[in-house]
N, C-alpha and C positions, 0 to 999 in steps of 0.2 A: 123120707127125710133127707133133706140137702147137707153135704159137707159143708160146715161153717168154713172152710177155708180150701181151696185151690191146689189138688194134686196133681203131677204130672210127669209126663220121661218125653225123651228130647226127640221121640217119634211116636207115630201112633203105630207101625206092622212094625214084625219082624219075623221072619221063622221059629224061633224058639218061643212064639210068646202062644202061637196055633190050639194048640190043646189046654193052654192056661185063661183064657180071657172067653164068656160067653159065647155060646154059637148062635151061629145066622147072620147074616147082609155083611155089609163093608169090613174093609177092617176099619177104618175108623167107626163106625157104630159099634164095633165091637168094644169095641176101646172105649167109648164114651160112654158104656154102660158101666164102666169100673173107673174112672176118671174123667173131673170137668173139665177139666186143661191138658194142653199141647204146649210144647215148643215148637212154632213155625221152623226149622234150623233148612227148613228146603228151601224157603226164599231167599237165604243169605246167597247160594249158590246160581239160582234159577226163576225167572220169574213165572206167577202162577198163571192161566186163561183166566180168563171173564168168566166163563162157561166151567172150570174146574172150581173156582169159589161159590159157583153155585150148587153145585155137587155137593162140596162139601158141608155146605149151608144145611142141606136138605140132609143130613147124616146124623147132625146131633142136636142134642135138646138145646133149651133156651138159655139155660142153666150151665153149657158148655163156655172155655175163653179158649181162644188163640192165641198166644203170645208168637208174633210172627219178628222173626228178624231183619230186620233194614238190609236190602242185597249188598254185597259186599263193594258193586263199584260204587255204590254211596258212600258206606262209613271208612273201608280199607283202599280204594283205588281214588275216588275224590274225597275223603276226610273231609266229608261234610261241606266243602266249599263246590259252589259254583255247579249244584248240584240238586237246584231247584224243580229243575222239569224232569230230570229222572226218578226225585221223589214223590213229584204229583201224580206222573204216569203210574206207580207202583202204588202210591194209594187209590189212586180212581179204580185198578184192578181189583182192588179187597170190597168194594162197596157191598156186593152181597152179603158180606160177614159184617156188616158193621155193628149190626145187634150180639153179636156173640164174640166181639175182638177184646181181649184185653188190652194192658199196655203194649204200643211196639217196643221189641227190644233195639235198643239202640247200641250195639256190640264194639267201641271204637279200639282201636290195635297200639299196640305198645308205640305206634311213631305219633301217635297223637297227646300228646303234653300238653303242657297250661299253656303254651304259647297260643295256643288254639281254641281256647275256651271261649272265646269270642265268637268263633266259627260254630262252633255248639248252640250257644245262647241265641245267634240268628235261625239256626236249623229250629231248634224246638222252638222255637215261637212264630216260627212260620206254620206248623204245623194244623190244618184245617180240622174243625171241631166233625166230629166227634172224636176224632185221631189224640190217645195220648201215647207219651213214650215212658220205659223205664230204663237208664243210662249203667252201661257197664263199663269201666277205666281199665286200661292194665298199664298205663305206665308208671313206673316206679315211683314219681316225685307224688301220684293222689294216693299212696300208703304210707310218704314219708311223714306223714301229720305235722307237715310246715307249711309254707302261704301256699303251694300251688294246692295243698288237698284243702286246708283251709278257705278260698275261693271256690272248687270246685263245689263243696258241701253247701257252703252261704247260696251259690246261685241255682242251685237245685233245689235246696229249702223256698227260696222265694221262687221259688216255678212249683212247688208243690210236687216234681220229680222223683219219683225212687232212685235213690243207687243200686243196683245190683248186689249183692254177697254172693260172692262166687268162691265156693269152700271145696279145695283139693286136697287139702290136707291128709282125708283120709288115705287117698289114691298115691301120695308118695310117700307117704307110711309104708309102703307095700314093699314088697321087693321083688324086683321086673322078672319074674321068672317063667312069665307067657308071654308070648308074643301081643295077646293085647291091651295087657300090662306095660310094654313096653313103650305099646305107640299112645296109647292114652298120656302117660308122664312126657311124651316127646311132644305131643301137638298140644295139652292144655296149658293155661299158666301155672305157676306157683306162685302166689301171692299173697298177703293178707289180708284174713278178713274185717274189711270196717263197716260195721252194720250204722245206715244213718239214718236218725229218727226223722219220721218228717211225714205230711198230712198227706201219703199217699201209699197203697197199697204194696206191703213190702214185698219183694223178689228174690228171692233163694234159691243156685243152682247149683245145687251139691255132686258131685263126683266119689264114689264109694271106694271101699277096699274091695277087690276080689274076693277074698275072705268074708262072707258074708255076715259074721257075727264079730269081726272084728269091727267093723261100723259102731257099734255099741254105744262107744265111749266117745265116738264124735258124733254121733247124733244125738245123744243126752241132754248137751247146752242145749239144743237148735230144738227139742223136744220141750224145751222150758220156757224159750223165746217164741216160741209160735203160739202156744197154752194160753202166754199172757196175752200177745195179742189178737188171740180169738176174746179171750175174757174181755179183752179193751174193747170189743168192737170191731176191728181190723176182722181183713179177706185175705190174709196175706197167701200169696204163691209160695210151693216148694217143688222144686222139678229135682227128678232124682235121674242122674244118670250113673253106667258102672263103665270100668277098661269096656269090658263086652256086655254090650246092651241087651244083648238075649238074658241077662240076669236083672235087669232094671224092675222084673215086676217083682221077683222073689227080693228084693231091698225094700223098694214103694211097700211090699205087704210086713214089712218087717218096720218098716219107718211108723207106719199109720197106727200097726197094733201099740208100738210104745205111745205114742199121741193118745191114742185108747185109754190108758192106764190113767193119763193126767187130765184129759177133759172129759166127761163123763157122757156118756150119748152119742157117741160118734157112731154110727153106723158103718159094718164092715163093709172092705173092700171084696166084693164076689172076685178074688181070683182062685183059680185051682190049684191049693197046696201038696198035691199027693205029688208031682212032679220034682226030682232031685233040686235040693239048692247046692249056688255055688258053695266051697270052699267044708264041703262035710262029705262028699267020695272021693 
């Protein structure tokens, strides 16, 4: 049976995940026997081979999404302007995946404001089908809910675009007392979350407590909000990341069992629980 909705952590390896995730072939095959989805986050840095997306084509089912990230000299070095033929090259690369790509994430950085939403509106409508995106803000004025978030919601809604919900909350809950506690609160935002309703597959990328059972109480809403829109029909994504992603599958198995509780039929996630979780030695 297929998950009604889209799990995922913002890599497919890592060393600590080895003896938790099925054995045999890749690590992404491994990985996509316990999850459909990925965060692309290597492309924001790197661009992929021709011959590497075919690789990875050949690793997971049909039933897999790539949510791959727009390279950074697009959204953070040219902010979406004048920025045409770096984006076509970086999509004619993904062609193999085109059957199994989700939305691109489109990641723009705190200098990109409403002055620029124009630059946006020509980017995502130039983009060639079957190509769609799902748009992430972090500048302060599209959480201040006046005309610049006001605009940005209206012309997303009429493009049928998801916003992103990007939820840290739990992560600066925490108090930086590891080092990857620390760099986690130093490199992600802190912002708020505005979840926008709208005819397209919603995007959740949550950031945890190190504490593993301190997550509870902010994944509880986000366990009520997905419920309903698996019931509505939605596919909606949730990509779970932690400070230290070696703990990303003991969260994802801790996120899914409460989704458990509230949708009826979910089928578990094959990870290996006999492995210490964080924040209980």
């Amino acid at each position: 049976m297929r998950q009604p909705y889209f799990l995922g952590c913002p890599q497919w390896q890592h060393p600590d995940w080895n003896g938790r995730l099925p054995a045999g072939g890749s690590p992404l095959s491994r990985y996509s026997r316990v999850f459909n989805s990925v965060e692309g986050n290597t492309t924001f840095y790197a661009m992929p081979s021709y011959r590497q997306c075919e690789q990875w084509r050949a690793q997971v089912p049909e039933d897999f999404r790539f949510l791959f990230k727009f390279p950074r000299q697009i959204t953070h070095d040219g902010l979406l302007k004048g920025v045409g033929g770096e984006a076509r090259g970086f999509l004619d690369l993904l062609a193999p995946l085109a059957d199994v790509l989700g939305p691109m994430l489109l990641q723009l950085p705190a200098a990109f404001g409403p002055e620029r939403l124009g630059d946006l509106w020509r980017f995502v409508e130039a983009l060639p089908a079957p190509f769609e995106c799902t748009v992430e803000v972090r500048h302060p004025d599209f959480f201040a809910k006046g005309e610049a978030e006001v605009a940005l919601n209206r012309g997303l809604r009429e493009r049928h675009i998801a916003r992103v919900c990007f939820d840290s909350r739990a992560l600066f809950a925490a108090s930086a007392n590891d080092a990857a506690t620390r760099e986690a609160q130093r490199k992600k935002p802190r912002l708020p979350v505005h979840v926008l309703p709208v005819e397209a597959a919603p995007v959740v990328r949550y950031v945890g407590h190190p504490d593993l059972q301190a997550n509870r109480s902010y994944l509880a809403p986000w366990v009520e909000r997905v419920a309903n829109w698996i019931t509505a029909g939605e596919r909606p994504y949730l990509f779970i990341h932690m400070p230290d992603n070696g703990d990303a599958l003991s969260l994802a198995l801790l996120w899914h069992e409460l989704l458990q509780v509230r949708v009826e039929g979910l089928p578990d996630l094959p990870i290996d629980t006999m492995q210490a979780q964080p924040g209980l030695f």
